[in-house]
N, C-alpha and C positions, 0 to 999 in steps of 0.2 A: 835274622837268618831265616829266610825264609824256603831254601831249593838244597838240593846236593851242590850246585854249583857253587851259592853261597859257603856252604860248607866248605867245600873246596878253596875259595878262595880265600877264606879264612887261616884253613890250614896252610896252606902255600906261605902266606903273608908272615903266619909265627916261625916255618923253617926257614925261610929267605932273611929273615930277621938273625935267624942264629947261625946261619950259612951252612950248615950242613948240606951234601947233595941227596936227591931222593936216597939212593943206594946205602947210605951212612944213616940215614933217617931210619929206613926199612929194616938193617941189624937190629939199631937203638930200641925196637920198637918190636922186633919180631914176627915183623909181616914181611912179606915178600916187595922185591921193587916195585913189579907192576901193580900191587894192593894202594902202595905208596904214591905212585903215580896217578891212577883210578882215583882216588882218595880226595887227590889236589884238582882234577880235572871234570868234578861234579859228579860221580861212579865210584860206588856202587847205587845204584837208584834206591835199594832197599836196606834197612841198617841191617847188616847180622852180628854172631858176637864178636868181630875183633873189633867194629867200629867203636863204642863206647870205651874200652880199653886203651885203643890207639889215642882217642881225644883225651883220656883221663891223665897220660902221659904228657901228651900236649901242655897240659894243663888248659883247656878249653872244652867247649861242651854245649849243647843246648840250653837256650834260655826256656825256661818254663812258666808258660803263663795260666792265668785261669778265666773263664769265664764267668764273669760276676753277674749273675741273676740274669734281669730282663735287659741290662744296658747296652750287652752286647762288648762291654768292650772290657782289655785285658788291665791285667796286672801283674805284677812280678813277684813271689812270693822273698821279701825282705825279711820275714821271721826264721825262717830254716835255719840250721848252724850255715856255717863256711862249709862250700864245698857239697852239698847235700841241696838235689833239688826235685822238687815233682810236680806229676800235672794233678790236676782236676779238673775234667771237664765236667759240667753239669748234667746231671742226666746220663754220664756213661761213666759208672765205675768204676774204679781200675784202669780201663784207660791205658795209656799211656807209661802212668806210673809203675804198673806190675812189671811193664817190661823196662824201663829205667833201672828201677830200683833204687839203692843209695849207691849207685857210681856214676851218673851224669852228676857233672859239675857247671853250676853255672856260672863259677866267678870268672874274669878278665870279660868279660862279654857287659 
């Protein structure tokens, strides 16, 4: 998952799965339809606080990767409990992670 759209398409994919309509979604969920909508359609461009909420109900979430040293290239943190995930980026602190915290969830992903 690499865009809003991804995102998007993701969430679409788990409610079309359970057949719920946006509207029935957006109760379940406590967002508005048009959030609900947005949501499935690559929008909001930038995460605020209901998105991680919204996903954590989903039961889906951001994958969290790290950058390992000089190699450049990623990895998935498989130590974490279930349900518990963060970044690390190298050289930037915090990051990512402060604004996660322990509610992105990276399992089904």
């Amino acid at each position: 998952m690499r865009t809003t759209q991804d995102l998007g398409l993701m969430v679409h994919g788990v409610r079309t799965r359970h057949q719920p309509t946006q509207a029935e979604l957006a109760v379940r969920l406590g967002v508005s339809r048009r959030y609900s909508s947005e949501l499935e359609t690559g929008r909001p461009k930038v995460p605020n606080a209901k998105l991680l909420p919204v996903l954590d109900q989903l039961g889906v979430g951001p994958v969290v990767r790290e950058v390992v040293h000089d190699h450049r290239q990623c990895r998935l943190h498989p130590h974490l409990p279930a349900g518990v995930s963060r970044m690390r980026a190298i050289g930037s602190p915090g990051g990512l992670h402060t604004l996660l915290g322990k509610v992105a969830r990276a399992d089904n992903l």
